[in-house]
C-alpha positions as CSV (number, residue, x, y, z in Angstrom):
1,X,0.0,0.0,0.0
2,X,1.1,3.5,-0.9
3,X,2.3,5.3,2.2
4,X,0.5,8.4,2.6
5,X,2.2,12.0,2.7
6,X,0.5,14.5,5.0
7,X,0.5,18.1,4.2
8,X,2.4,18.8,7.8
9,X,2.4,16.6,10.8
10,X,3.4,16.7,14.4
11,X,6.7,16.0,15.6
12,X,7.7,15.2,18.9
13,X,10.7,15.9,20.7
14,X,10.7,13.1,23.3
15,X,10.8,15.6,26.0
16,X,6.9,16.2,26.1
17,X,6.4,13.0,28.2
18,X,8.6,13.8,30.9
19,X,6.7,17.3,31.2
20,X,3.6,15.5,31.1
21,X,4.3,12.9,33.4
22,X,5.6,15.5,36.3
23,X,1.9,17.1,35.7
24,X,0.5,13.6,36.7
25,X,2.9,12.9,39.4
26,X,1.9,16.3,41.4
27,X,-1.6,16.2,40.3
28,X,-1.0,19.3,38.7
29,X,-3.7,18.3,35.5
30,X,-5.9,21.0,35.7
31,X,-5.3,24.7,34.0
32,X,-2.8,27.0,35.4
33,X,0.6,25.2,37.0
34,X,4.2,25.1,36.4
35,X,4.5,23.9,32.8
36,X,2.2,26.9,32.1
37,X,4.6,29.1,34.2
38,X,7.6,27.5,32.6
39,X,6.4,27.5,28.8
40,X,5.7,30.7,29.0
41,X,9.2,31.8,30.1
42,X,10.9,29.5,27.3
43,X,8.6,31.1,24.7
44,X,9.9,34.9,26.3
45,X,13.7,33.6,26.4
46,X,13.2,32.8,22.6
47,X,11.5,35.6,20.8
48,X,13.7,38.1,23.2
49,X,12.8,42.1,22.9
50,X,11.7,42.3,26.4
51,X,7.8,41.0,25.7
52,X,5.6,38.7,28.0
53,X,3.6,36.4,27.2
54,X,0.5,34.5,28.3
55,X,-0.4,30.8,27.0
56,X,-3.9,30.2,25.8
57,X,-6.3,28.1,24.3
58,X,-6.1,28.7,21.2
59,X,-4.2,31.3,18.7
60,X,-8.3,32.8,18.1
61,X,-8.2,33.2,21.9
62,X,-5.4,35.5,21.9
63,X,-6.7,37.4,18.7
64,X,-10.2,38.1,20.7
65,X,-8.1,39.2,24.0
66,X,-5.5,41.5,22.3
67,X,-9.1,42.8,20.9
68,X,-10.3,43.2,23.9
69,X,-7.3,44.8,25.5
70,X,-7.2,47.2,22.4
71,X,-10.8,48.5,23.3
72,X,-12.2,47.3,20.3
73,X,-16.2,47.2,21.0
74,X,-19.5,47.0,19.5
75,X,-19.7,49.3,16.2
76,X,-15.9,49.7,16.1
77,X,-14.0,49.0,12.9
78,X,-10.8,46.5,12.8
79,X,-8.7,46.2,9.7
80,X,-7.8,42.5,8.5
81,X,-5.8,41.2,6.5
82,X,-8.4,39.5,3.4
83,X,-5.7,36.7,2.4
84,X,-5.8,34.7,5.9
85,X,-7.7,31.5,7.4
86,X,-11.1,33.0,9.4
87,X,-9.6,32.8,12.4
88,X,-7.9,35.8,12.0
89,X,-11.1,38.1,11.2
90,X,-13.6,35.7,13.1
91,X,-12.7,37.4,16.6
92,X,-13.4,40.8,15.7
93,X,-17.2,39.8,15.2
94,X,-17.3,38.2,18.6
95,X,-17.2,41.9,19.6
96,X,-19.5,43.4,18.0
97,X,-17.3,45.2,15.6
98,X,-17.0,44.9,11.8
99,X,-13.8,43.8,9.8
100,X,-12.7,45.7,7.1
101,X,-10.9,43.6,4.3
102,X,-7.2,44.7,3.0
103,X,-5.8,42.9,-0.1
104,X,-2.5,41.6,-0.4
105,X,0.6,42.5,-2.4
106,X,2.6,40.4,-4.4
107,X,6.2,40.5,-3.1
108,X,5.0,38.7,0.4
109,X,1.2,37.9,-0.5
110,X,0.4,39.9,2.9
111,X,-1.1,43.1,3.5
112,X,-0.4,45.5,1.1
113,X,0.6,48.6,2.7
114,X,-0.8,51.3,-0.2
115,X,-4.1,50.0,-0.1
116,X,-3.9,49.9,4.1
117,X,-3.4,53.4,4.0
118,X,-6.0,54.1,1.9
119,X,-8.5,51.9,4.0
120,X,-7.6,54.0,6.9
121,X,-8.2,57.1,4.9
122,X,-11.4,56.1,3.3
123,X,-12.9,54.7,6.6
124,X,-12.0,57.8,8.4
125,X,-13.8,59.8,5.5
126,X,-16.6,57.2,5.3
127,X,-17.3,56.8,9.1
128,X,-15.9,60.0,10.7
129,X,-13.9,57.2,13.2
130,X,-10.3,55.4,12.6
131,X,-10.8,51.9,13.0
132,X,-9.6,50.5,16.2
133,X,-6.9,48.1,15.0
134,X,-4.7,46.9,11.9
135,X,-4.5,42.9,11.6
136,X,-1.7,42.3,9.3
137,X,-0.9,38.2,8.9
138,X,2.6,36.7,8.1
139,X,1.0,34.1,5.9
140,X,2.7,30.8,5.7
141,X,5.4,32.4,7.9
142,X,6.6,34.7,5.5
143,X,7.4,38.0,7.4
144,X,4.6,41.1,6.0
145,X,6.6,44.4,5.2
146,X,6.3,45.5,8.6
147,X,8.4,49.0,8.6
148,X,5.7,50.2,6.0
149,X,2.8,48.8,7.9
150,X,4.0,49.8,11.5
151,X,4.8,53.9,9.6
152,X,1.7,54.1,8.4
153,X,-0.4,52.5,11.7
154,X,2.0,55.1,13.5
155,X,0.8,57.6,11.5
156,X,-2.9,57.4,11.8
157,X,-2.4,56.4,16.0
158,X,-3.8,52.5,15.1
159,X,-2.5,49.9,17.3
160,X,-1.0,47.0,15.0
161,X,-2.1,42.9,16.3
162,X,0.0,40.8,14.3
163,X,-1.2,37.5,13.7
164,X,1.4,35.6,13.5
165,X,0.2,32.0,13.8
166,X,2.0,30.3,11.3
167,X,5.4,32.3,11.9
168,X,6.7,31.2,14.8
169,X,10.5,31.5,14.4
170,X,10.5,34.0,11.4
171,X,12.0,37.0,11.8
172,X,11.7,40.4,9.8
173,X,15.4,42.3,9.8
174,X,16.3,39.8,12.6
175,X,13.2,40.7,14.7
176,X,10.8,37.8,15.3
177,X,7.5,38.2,13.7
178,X,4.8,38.8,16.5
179,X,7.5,41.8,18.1
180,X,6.3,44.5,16.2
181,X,2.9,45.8,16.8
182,X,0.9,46.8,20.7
183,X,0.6,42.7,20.4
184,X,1.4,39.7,18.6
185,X,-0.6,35.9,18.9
186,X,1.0,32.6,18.0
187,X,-0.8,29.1,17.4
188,X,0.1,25.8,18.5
189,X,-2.2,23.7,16.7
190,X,-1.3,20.4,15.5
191,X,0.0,21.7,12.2
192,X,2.3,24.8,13.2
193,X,5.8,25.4,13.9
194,X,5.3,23.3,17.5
195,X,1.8,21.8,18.6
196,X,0.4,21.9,22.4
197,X,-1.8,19.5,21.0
198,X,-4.3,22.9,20.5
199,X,-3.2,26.1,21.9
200,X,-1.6,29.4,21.2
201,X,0.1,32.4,22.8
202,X,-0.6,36.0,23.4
203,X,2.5,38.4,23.2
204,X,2.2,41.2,25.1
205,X,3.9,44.7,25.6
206,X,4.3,45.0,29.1
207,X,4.2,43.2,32.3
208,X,1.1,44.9,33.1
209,X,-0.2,44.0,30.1
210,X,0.0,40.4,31.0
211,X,-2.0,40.2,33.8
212,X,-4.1,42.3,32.0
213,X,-4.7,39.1,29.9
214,X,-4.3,36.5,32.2
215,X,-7.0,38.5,34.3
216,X,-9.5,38.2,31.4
217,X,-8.4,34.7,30.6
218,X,-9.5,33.8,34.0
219,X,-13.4,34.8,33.7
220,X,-12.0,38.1,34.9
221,X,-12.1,37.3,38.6
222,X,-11.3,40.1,41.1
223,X,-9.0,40.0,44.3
224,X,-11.9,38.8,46.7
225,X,-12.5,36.0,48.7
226,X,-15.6,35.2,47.1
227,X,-16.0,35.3,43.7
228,X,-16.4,39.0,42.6
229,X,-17.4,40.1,38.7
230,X,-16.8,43.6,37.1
231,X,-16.1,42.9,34.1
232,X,-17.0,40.0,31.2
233,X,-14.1,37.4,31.3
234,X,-13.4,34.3,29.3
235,X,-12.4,30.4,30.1
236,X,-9.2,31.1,27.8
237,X,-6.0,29.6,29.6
238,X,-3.9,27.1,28.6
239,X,-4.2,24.0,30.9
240,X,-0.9,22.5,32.4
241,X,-0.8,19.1,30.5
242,X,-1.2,20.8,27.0
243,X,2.1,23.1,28.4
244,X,4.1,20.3,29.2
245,X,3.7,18.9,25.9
246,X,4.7,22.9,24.4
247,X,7.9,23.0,26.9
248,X,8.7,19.5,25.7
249,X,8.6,20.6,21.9
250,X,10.7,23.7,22.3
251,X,13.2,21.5,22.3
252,X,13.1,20.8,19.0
253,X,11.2,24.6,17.7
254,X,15.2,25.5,16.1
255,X,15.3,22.3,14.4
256,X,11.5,22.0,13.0
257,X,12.6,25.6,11.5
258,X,15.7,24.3,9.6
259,X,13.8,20.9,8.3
260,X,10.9,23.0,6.7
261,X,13.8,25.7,5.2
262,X,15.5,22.4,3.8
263,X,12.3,21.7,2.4
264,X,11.5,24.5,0.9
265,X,15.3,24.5,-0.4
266,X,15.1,20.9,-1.9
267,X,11.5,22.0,-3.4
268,X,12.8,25.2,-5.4
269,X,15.7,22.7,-7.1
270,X,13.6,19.7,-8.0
271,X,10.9,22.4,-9.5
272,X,13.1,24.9,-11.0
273,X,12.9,23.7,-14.7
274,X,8.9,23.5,-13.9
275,X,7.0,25.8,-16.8
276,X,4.1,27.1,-15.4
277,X,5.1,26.1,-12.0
278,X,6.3,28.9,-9.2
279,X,7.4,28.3,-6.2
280,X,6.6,31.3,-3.3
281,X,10.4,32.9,-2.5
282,X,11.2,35.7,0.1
283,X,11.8,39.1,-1.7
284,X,15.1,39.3,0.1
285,X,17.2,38.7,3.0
286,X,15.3,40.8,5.1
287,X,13.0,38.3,5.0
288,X,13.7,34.8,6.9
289,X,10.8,32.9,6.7
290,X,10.6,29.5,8.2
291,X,8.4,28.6,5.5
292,X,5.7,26.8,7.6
293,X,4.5,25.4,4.3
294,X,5.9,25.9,0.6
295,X,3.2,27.0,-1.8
296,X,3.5,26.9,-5.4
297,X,1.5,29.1,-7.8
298,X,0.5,27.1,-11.6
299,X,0.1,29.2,-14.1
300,X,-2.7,26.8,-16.4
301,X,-1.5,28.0,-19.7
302,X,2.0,27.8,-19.3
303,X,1.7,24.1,-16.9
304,X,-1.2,22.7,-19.1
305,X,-2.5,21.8,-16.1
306,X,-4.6,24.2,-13.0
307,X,-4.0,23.8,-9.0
308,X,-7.2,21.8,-8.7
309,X,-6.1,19.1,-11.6
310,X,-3.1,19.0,-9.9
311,X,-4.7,18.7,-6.1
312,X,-6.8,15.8,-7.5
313,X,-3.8,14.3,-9.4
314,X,-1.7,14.5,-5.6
315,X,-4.7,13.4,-4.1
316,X,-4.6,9.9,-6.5
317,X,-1.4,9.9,-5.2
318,X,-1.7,9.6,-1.4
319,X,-0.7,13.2,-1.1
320,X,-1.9,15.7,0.6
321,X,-2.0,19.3,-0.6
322,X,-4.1,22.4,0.2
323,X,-5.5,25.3,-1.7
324,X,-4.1,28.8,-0.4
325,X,-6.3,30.2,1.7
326,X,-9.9,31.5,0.2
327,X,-9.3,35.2,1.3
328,X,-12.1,36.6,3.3
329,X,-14.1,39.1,1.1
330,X,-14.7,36.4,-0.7
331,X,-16.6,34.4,2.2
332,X,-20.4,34.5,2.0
333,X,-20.1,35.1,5.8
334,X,-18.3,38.1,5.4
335,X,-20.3,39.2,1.9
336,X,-20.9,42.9,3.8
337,X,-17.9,43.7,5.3
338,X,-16.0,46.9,4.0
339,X,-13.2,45.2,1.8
340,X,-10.6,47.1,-0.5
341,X,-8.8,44.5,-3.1
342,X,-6.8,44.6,-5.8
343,X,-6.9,41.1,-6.9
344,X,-3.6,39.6,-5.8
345,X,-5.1,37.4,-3.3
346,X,-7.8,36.3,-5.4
347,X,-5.3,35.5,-8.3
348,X,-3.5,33.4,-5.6
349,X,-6.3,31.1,-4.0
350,X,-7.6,30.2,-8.0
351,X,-3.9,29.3,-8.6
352,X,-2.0,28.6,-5.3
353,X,-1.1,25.1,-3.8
354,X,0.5,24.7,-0.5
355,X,2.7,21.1,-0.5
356,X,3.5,18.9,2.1
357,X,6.4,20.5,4.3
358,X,6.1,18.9,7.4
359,X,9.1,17.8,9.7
360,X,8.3,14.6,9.6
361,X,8.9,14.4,5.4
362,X,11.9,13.0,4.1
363,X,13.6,13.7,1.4
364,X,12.4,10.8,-0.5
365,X,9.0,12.1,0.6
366,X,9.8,15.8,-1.5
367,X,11.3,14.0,-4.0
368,X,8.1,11.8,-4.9
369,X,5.6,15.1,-4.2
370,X,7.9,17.0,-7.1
371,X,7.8,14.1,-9.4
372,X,3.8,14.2,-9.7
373,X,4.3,17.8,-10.9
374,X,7.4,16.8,-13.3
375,X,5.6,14.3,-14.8
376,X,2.2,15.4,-14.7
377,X,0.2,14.3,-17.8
């Protein structure tokens, strides 16, 4: 039977047992407790520039907090990056407030920093209001141009929440992705950089700013002996088993980085002589993706083939691939949100295919995925 290649897989370090197993030992299995404590300090040690950070639930949990932190209430705007999974936008409804769309531009496929600007202006002229925040996304870990976007939220007074799920371990001019705006989120879902089995992470600027969050992670509980309620709180912490496994697979964070830059690295070589066939690159060295997933981008007429006859053809193949993401003005849910577009992330989803780029692949693995597209008939 043909062995099956997942699009990108967990890998574990070895180390997540013995975390876990302490947990069990001290009966420390409910949320809260000193994996929490501890993965929260190895996560600080390793993206540096003096932030704090809070372990979650989920990466949406720490979108909907920085949210919260920012203000951002009922009849508020937020600008969103379109070209993104919904996570990113889905938050800013659980407020009350509406997302306003901003297409991508072709360099890094993330927010495009002309048309930001002239959302901002445009919103200010259509509402009499700046919207509250600016969500740009580093899209399959590829850094967005942050000194444009952080001038021009400077500018107009926004606070910037980068969403930077799917970057952990990129870096923009040797600043880790996540560092630049008022706050930053990370995901640990089964896919990412590392897994907590689900979870995510909420940088923040400040130690006050921390237990800011933790406060309202915690069903926003005040200092009383009983249990005392002024303000709406969530059940959003991340529990101490799921942190075990996280401190565990820090261990291997540096090496899961260098296995998916191989990847992509053995991927641009085997398809280099590809027609039709383009595999996403960093603009320059500014740039230092970890390249969560390699995408490629099939141009029908020069391939003789489209992304979907080749999804199908991988699929035939026990391989999994992905479509790029369908970008969010595009989503019936989202049909009435403000949106301003230019067509680069539309051009991407109809032609974009994200290949298997896992840790867990093996060269062989690479080599077989690049030799359905070789010799695709």
């Amino acid at each position: 039977m043909t062995k099956k290649i997942w699009l990108s897989l967990a890998h574990m370090s070895g180390r997540e047992q013995d975390f876990i197993k302490e947990a069990f030992d001290t009966n420390w299995v409910v949320p809260l407790g000193p994996n929490v404590n501890g993965f929260e300090a190895d996560l600080e040690k390793y993206i540096g520039q003096d932030k704090h950070i809070v372990a979650l639930s989920a990466g949406t949990a720490a979108l909907h907090l920085a949210l919260v932190m920012l203000g951002v209430k009922a009849g508020d705007e937020v600008i969103c990056q379109s070209f993104t999974f919904a996570a990113s936008a889905n938050p800013i409804t659980y407020l009350g407030a509406t997302p306003v769309f901003v297409d991508s531009e072709c360099d890094t496929w993330n927010m495009d920093p002309e048309l930001l600007e002239k959302a901002i202006v445009d919103r200010k002229a259509q509402t009499g209001k700046y919207p509250k925040a600016i969500i740009p996304v580093h899209l399959y870990g590829m850094p967005a141009k942050m000194d444009e976007i952080m001038a021009i939220a400077n500018r107009y007074g926004i606070p910037v929440l980068e969403d930077a799920a799917e970057a952990q371990g990129s870096k923009y001019k040797g600043q880790h992705c996540g560092t630049f705006g008022e706050y930053g989120v990370l995901s640990f879902n089964g896919n990412k950089m590392i897994t907590t089995s689900g979870g995510g992470a909420l940088i923040t600027p400040t130690q006050e700013a921390k237990q800011r969050a933790m406060f309202y992670a915690t069903q926003a509980r005040e200092n009383a002996p009983h249990y005392q309620h002024e303000e709406i709180g969530y059940n959003y912490r991340m529990s101490n088993i799921c942190a075990g496994i996280g401190r565990g697979q820090m261990y291997v964070l540096d090496e899961h980085v260098a296995r998916r830059r191989q990847i992509h690295t053995l991927y641009t070589e085997l398809l280099k002589d590809v027609d039709g066939v383009t595999i996403m690159q960093r603009p320059s060295d500014e740039y230092d993706s970890n390249y969560w997933l390699t995408c490629i981008i099939v141009d029908p007429e020069k391939a003789g083939f489209t992304r979907e006859d080749l999804r199908l053809k991988m699929d035939e193949e026990q391989i999994e691939t992905r479509p790029l993401w369908k970008p969010m003005h595009l989503q019936p849910v989202f049909a009435d949100a403000p949106m301003y577009v230019n067509g680069v992330s539309e051009a991407l989803f109809n032609n974009g295919l994200c290949l298997p780029s896992g840790p867990m692949c093996t060269d062989e693995d690479i080599i077989r995925v690049a030799k359905v597209i070789i010799n695709y008939k």
